[in-house]
C-alpha positions, 0 to 999 in steps of 0.5 A: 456134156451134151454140148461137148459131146456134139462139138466133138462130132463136129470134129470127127466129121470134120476130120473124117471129111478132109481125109477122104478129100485128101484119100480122093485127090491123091487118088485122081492125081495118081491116076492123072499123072500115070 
């Protein structure tokens, strides 16, 4: 339980990382572009 438990936050800030990567790239192109 515990294990899993830590492999799911694992994914969660994982995921959470690449999203706000992505949320700040396409920020910076629009910016860039405009």
């Amino acid at each position: 339980m515990r294990r899993s438990l830590a492999r799911l936050g694992w994914f969660v800030g994982i995921w959470a990382g690449s999203v706000a990567a992505l949320g700040v790239v396409s920020l910076v192109l629009r910016a860039w572009i405009s």
